[in-house]
DRENDO-703982 format. One record per residue (C-alpha): residue number from 1; x, y, z. Coordinates in Angstrom, 3 decimals. Layout:
BEGIN
n  px  py  pz
NUM  X  Y  Z
...
//
This chain:
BEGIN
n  px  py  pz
1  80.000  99.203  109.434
2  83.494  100.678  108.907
3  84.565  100.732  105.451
4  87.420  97.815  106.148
5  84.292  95.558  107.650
6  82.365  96.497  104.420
7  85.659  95.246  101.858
8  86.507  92.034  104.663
9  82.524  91.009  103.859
10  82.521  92.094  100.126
11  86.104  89.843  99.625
12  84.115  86.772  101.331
13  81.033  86.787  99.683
14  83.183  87.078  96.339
15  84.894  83.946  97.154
16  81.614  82.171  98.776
17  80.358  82.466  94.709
18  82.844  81.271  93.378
19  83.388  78.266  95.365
20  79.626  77.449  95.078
21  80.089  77.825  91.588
22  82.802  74.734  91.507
23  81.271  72.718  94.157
24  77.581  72.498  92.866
25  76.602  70.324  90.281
26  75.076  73.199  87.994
27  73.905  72.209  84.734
28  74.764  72.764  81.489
29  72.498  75.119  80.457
30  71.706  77.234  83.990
31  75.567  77.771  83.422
32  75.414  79.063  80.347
33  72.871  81.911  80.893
34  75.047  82.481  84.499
35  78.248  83.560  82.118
36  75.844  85.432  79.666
37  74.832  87.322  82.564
38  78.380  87.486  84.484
39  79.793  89.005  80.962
40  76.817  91.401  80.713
41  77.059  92.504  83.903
42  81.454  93.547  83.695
43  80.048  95.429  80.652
44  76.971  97.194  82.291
45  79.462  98.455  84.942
46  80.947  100.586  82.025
47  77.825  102.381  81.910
48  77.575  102.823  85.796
49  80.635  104.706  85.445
50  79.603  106.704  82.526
51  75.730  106.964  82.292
52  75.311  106.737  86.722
53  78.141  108.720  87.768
54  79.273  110.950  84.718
55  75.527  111.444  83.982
56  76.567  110.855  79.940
57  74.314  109.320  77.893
58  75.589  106.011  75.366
59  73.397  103.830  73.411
60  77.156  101.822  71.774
61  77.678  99.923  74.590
62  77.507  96.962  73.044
63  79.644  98.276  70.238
64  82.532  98.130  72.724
65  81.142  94.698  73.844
66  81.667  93.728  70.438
67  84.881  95.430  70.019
68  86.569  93.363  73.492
69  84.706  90.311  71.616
70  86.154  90.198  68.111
71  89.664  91.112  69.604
72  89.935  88.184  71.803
73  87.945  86.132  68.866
74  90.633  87.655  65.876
75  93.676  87.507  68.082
76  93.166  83.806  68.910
77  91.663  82.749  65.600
78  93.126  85.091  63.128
79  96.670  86.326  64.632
80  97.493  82.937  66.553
81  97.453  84.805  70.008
82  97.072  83.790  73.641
83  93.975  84.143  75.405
84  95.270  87.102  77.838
85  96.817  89.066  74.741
86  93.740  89.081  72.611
87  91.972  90.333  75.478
88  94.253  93.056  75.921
89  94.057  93.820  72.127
90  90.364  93.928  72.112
91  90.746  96.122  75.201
92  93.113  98.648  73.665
93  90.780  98.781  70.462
94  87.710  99.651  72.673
95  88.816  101.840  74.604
96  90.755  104.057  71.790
97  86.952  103.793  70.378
98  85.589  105.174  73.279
99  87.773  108.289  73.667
100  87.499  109.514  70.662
101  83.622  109.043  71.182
102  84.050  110.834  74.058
103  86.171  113.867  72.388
104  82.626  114.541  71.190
105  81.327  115.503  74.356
106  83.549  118.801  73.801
107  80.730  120.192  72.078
108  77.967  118.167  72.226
109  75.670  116.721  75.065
110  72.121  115.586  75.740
111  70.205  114.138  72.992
112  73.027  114.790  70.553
113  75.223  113.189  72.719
114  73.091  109.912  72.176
115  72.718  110.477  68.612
116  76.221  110.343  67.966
117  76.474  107.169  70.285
118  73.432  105.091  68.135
119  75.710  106.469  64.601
120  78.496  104.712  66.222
121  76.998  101.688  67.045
122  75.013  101.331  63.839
123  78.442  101.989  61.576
124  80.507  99.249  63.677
125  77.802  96.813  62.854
126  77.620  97.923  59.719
127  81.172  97.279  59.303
128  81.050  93.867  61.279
129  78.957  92.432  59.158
130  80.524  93.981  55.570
131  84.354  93.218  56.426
132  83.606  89.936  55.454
133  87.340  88.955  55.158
134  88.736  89.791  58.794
135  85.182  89.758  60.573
136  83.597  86.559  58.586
137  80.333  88.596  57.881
138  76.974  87.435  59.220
139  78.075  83.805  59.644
140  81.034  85.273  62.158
141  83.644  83.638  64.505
142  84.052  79.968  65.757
143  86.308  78.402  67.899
144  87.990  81.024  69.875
145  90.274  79.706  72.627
146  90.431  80.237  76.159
147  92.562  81.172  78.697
148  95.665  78.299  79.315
149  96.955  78.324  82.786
150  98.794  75.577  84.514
151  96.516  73.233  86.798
152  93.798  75.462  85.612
153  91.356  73.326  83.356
154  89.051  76.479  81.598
155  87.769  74.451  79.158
156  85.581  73.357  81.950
157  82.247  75.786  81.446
158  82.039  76.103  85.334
159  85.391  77.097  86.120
160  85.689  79.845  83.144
161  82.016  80.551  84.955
162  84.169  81.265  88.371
163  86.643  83.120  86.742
164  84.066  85.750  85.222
165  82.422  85.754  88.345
166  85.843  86.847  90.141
167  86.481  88.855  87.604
168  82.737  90.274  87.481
169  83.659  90.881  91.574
170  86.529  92.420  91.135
171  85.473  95.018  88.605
172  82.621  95.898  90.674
173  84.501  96.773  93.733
174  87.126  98.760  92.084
175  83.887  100.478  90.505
176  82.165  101.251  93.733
177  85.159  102.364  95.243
178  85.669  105.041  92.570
179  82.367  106.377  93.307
180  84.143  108.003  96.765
181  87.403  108.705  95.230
182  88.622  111.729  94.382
183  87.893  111.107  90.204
184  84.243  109.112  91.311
185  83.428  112.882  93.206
186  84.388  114.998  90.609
187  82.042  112.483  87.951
188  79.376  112.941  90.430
189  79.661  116.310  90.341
190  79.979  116.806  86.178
191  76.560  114.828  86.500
192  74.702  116.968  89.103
193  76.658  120.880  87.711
194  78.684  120.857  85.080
195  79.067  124.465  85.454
196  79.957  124.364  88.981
197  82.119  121.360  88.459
198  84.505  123.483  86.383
199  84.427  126.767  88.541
200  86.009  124.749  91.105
201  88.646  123.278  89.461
202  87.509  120.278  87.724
203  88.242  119.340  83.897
204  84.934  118.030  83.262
205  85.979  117.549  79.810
206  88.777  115.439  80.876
207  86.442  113.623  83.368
208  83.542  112.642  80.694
209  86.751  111.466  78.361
210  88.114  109.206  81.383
211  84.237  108.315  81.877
212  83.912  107.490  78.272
213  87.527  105.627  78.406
214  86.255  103.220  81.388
215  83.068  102.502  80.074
216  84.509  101.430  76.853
217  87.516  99.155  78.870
218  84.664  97.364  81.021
219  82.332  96.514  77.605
220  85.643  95.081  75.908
221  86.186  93.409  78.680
222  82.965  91.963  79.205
223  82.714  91.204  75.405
224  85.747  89.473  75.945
225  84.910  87.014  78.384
226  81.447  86.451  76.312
227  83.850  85.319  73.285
228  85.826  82.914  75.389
229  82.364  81.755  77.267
230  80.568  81.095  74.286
231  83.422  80.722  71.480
232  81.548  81.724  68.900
233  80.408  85.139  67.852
234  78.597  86.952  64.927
235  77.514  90.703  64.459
236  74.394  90.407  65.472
237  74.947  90.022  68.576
238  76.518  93.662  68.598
239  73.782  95.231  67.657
240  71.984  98.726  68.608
241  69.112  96.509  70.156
242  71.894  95.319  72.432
243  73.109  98.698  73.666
244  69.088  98.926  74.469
245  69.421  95.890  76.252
246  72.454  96.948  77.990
247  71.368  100.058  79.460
248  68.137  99.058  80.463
249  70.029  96.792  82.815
250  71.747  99.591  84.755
251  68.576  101.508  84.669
252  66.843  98.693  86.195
253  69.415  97.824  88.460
254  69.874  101.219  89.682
255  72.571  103.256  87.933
256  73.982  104.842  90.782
257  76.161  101.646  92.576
258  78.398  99.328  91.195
259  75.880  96.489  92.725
260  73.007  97.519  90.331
261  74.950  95.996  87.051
262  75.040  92.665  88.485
263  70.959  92.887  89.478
264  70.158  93.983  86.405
265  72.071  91.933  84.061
266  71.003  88.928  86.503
267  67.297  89.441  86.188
268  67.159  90.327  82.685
269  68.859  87.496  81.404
270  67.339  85.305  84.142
271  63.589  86.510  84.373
272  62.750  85.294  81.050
273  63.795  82.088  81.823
274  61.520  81.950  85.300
275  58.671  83.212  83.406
276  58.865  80.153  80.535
277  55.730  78.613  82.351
278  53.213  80.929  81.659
279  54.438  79.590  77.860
280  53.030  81.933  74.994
281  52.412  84.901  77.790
282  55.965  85.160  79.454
283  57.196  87.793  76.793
284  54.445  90.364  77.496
285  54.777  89.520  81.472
286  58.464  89.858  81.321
287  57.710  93.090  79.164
288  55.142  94.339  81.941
289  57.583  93.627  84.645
290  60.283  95.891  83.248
291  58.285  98.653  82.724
292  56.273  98.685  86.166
293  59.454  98.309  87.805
294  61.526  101.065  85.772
295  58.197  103.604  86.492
296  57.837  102.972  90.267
297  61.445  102.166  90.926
298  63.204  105.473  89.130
299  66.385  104.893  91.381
300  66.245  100.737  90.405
301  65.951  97.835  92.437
302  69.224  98.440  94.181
303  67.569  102.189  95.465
304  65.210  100.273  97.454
305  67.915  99.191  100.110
306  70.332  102.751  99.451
307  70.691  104.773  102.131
308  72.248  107.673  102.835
309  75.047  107.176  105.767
310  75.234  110.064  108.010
311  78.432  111.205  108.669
312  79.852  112.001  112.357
313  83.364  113.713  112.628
314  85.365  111.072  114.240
315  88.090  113.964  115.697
316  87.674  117.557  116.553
317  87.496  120.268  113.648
318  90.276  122.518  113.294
319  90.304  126.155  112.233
320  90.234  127.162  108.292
321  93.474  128.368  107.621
322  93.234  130.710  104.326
323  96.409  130.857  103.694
324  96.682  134.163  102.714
325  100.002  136.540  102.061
326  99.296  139.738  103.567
327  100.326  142.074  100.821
328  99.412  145.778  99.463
329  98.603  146.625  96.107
330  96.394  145.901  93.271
331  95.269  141.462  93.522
332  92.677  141.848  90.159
333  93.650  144.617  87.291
334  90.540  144.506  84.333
335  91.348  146.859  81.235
336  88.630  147.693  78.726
337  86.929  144.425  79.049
338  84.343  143.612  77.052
339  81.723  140.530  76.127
340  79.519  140.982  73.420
341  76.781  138.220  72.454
342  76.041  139.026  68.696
343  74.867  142.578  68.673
344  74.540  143.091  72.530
345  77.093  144.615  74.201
346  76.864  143.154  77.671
347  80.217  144.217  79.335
348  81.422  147.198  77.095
349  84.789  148.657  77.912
350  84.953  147.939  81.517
351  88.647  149.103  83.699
352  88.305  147.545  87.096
353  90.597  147.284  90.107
354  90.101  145.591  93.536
355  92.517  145.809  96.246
356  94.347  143.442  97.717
357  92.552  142.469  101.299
358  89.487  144.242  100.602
359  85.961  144.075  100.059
360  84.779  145.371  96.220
361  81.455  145.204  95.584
362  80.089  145.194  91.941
363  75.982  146.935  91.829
364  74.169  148.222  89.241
365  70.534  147.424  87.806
366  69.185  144.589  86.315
367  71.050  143.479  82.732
368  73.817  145.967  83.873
369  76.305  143.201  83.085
370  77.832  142.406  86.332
371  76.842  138.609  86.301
372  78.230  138.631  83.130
373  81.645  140.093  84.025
374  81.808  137.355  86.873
375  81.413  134.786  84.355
376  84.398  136.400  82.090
377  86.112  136.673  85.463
378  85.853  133.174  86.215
379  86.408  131.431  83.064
380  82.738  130.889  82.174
381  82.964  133.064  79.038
382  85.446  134.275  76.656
383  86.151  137.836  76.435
384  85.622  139.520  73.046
385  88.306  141.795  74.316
386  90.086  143.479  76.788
387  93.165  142.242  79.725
388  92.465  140.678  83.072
389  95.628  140.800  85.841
390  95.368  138.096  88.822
391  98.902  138.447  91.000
392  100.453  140.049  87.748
393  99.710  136.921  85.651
394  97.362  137.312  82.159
395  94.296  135.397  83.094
396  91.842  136.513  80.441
397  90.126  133.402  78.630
398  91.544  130.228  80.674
399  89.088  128.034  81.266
400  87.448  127.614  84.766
401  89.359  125.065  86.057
402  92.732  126.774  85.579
403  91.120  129.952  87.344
404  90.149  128.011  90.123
405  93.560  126.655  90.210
406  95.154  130.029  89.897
407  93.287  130.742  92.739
408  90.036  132.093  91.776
409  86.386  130.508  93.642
410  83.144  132.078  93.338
411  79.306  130.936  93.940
412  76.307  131.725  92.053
413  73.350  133.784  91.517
414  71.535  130.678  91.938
415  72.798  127.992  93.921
416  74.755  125.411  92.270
417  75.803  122.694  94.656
418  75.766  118.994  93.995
419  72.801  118.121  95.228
420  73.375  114.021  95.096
421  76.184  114.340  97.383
422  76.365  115.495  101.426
423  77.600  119.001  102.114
424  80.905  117.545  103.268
425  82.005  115.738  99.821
426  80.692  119.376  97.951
427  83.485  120.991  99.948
428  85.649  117.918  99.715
429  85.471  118.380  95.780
430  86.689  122.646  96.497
431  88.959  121.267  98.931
432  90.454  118.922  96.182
433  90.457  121.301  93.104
434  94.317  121.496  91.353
435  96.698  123.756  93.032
436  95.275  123.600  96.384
437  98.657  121.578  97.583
438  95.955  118.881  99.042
439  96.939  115.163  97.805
440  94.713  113.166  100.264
441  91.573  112.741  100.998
442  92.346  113.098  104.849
443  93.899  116.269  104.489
444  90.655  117.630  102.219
445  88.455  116.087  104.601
446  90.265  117.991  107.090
447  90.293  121.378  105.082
448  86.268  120.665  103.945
449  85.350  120.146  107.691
450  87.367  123.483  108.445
451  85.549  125.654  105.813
452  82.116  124.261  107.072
453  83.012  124.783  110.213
454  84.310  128.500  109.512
455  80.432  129.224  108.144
456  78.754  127.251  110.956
457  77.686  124.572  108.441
458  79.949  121.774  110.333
459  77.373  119.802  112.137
460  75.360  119.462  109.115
461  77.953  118.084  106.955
462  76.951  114.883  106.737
463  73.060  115.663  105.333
464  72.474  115.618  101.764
465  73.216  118.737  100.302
466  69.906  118.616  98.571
467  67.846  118.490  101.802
468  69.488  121.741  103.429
469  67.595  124.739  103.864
470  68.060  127.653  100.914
471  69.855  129.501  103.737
472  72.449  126.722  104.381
473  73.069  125.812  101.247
474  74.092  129.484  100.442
475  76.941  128.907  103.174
476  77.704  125.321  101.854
477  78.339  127.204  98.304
478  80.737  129.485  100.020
479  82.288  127.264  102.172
480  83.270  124.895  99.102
481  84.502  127.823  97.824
482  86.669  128.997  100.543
483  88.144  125.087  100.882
484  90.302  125.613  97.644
485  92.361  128.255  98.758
486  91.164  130.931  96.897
487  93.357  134.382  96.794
488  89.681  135.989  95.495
489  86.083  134.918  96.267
490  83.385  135.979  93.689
491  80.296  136.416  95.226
492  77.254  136.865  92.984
493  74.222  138.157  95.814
494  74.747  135.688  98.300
495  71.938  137.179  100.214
496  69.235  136.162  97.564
497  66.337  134.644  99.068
498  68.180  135.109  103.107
499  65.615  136.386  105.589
500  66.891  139.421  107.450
501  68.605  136.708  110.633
502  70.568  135.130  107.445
503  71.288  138.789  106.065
504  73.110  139.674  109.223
505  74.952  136.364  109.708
506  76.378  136.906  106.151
507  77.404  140.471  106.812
508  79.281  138.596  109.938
509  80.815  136.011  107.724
510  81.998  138.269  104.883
511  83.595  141.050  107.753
512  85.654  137.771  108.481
513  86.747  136.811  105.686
514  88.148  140.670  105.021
515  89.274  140.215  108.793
516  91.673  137.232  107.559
517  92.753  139.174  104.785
518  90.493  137.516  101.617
519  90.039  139.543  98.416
520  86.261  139.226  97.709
521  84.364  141.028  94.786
522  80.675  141.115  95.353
523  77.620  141.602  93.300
524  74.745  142.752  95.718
525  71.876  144.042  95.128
526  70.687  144.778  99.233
527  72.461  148.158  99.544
528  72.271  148.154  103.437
529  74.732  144.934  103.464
530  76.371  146.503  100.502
531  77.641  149.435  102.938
532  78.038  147.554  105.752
533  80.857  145.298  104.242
534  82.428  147.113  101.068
535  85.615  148.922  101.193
536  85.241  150.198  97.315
537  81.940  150.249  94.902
538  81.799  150.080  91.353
539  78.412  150.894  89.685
540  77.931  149.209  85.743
541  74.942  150.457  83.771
542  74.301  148.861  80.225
543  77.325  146.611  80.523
544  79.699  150.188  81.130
545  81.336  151.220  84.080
546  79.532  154.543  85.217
547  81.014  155.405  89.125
548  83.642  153.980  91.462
549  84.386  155.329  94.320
550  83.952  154.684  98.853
551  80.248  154.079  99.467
552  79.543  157.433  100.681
553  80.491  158.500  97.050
554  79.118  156.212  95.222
555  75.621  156.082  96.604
556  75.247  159.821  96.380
557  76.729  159.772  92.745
558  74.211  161.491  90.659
559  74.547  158.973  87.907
560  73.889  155.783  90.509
561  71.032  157.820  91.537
562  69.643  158.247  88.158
563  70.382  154.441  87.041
564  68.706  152.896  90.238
565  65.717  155.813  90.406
566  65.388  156.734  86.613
567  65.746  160.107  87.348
568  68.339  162.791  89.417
569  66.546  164.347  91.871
570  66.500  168.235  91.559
571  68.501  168.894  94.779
572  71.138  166.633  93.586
573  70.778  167.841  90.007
574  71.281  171.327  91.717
//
């Protein structure tokens, strides 16, 4: 089904809902538990966003439930406001919340991550139920208003019940349709590589503060259609067993799609209520039923009907352009660079130069340093000291996204692709990265399918990247690297773990890329490729450069010798 079949069917089973919501005679109380579960759900879509795509952890969801609640329940109670304005309030106080929650994130993550969230949430309920004179204490909020509109009665509890069901609908597409977009991909990947996510060219601290940001907006706003649904409110139901409740849904549900908040908002708040016969049992059945599903459903109910789409080019692939300026000269200038971690000198004093258009490669021993110096190189570490030159421009200590911007890619020792998404959207995400001049996705589409296609990856694009073989997701790796333009490729041993077939089509692919002029520095450890492809060698030993020179030097350098063999062998000594 073509994604405008998929929206025309989405659009029509949005407004079938609603209308069977106004036309059926639903009573009073099935429609109150229908807009407890509609409001749940907006909210639980906050943590799709943040928990299934980001991969960040919250347990103060329903902190920022409460926050959209008390600002629609204040601003129409308290400050005299209109329905639509108090929501908006309570939506501009949650989300300023969750920012600066998500500032956090800078330095923490993990389990510390989701202590700071359950601080968070315990102080704001804390405070809800202590500010007795703006918040009313425990005995809370009564008689909030909603929404006025003309020929509109919303005082009627199943038409408010269709308008949080449109607006439940409407939140959830514009969620799922993230999930492809260009900020939805570069979530994705923050969840599956942080690491990699930065080295080619995403902010991922920017991205988990726009993931925080959204997930914040969507439990305002689903706390503020629970104030107007139920017009009264009180701090305990704000509390950190709520945030439990909350993300348990989208676990349940499935955390990856937009479609698992409504399923598992719907069943929790409906199960219970389906389970009332088996009378003094239907907790610990309910309880049972949870669990059993959350252990043999990991990816949630909604996993049960995912699949993966394969993806067919619909037109022919064009040739990678690298966009390259043939030039002479010195591309990368390193003066006495160092990196020390505490007492250990891991890159001590190290003057490197690569070429423009050529092929450097970077050997030396294991714990020599040269890992290390990519990392400096690309952003991952700070220097202690020392100058790096890229195109005449001071480059030492940006951060990996601006590298990768400047025009800097590299892969990994060991792989790092994102392994939820196909091969194609890990080079769209390259293909996207800032400063590649690509605005659309059909021109990265274009440019991903041209890099895959440049390593022969192009009729696998489609597969998960996940289920490749090691071999072919080495040349994914590349390929996403070569799809953001890059004026110097990294390498660190892209023939790890390549059978000798693999070892040969690499030296192939790399005498290519020097054939279309691409700077490439390359950490190898196989010193039969090593000759085959590099123009220049430089040899580290104990984080210090020791030899540099054309292969024929350097691999008879009496010093290399000694550092690979232990010892200088007599005639050479000689």
């Amino acid at each position: 089904m073509s994604p405008r079949a998929r929206t025309l069917v989405y659009v029509v089973a949005a407004a079938l809902a609603v209308a069977l919501v106004l036309a059926l005679p639903l009573g009073e109380y099935l429609v109150k538990l229908l807009l407890q579960a509609a409001s749940y759900a907006i909210a639980v879509l906050g943590l799709t966003v943040l928990l299934g795509y980001t991969g960040q952890i919250s347990l103060a969801q329903a902190a920022f439930f409460g926050l959209g609640a008390y600002g629609v329940a204040l601003g129409t109670t308290t400050l005299g406001l209109g329905f639509l304005a108090a929501l908006i309030l309570g939506l501009v106080v949650a989300t300023l919340f969750g920012i600066a929650l998500g500032s956090s994130t800078l330095k923490l993550g993990g389990h510390y991550l989701a202590m700071v969230t359950i601080s968070f949430q315990q102080i704001l309920t804390l405070v809800l139920t202590n500010w007795i004179s703006v918040t009313g204490g425990p005995d809370g909020i009564r008689n909030i208003a909603r929404p006025h509109l003309p020929g509109i009665d919303f005082e009627n509890n199943q038409v408010y019940l269709a308008a949080c069901l449109a607006l439940l609908f409407a939140v959830g597409g514009l969620v799922a349709l993230l999930k492809s977009r260009r900020l939805g991909l570069a979530m994705q990947a923050v969840r599956d590589n942080e690491l990699a996510a930065g080295v080619v060219g995403i902010n991922t601290f920017r991205v988990k503060i726009i993931a925080f940001a959204l997930s914040a907006l969507l439990g305002g706003l689903g706390g503020g259609m629970f104030a107007g649904a139920f017009r009264y409110i009180s701090p305990d139901q704000f509390a950190f067993d709520d945030s439990v409740v909350l993300l348990t849904m989208v676990l349940l549900g499935g955390v990856e799609a937009a479609i698992g908040a409504a399923i598992g908002a719907g069943l929790l708040i409906l199960l219970p209520e389906w389970l009332r016969f088996l009378k003094q049992f239907y907790l610990a059945v309910y309880g049972a039923a949870v669990i059993l599903i959350m252990v043999f459903l990991p990816a949630g109910i909604w996993g049960l009907f995912s699949r993966h789409r394969v993806w067919k080019p619909a037109a022919p692939i064009g040739p990678l352009e690298l966009d390259i300026e043939a030039a002479a000269g010195t591309l990368l200038s390193v003066r006495g660079l160092a990196k020390h971690f505490g007492g250990v000198r891991a890159v001590d004093g190290v003057d490197l130069d690569i070429a423009q258009g050529s092929v450097h490669a970077l050997i030396g021993p294991n714990g020599s340093g040269k890992t290390t110096l990519l990392n400096v190189l690309s952003g991952i570490y700070r220097p202690t000291a020392g100058s790096i030159t890229l195109n005449a421009r001071a480059v030492a200590g940006l951060a990996p996204h601006v590298l990768a911007a400047a025009g800097i890619g590299r892969t990994f020792q060991n792989i790092r692709l994102f392994h939820s998404l196909s091969a194609l959207d890990n080079v769209i995400i390259g293909a996207e990265r800032p400063g590649s001049g690509i605005a659309h996705r059909a021109a990265a589409t274009a440019r991903a399918l041209a890099a895959l296609g440049f390593v022969g990856m192009a009729e696998r694009a489609g597969e998960l990247a996940a289920s490749l073989p090691y071999g072919h997701q080495r040349l994914v790796e590349i390929a996403r690297a070569l799809a953001g333009h890059p004026v110097l490729l990294l390498l660190d041993e892209p023939a790890a773990g390549l059978n000798l077939t693999e070892k040969q089509e690499l030296v192939e692919l790399l005498k290519r890329l020097r054939g279309h002029g691409l700077t490439i520095l390359l950490i190898e450890h196989d010193m039969d490729l090593v000759e085959q492809v590099a123009d220049r060698i430089t040899v580290l030993n104990f984080g210090r450069h020791i030899a540099d020179g054309s292969p024929a030097e350097v691999l008879r350098h009496p010093e290399v010798i000694a550092a690979y063999l232990g010892e200088v062998p007599s005639h050479e000594a000689a």
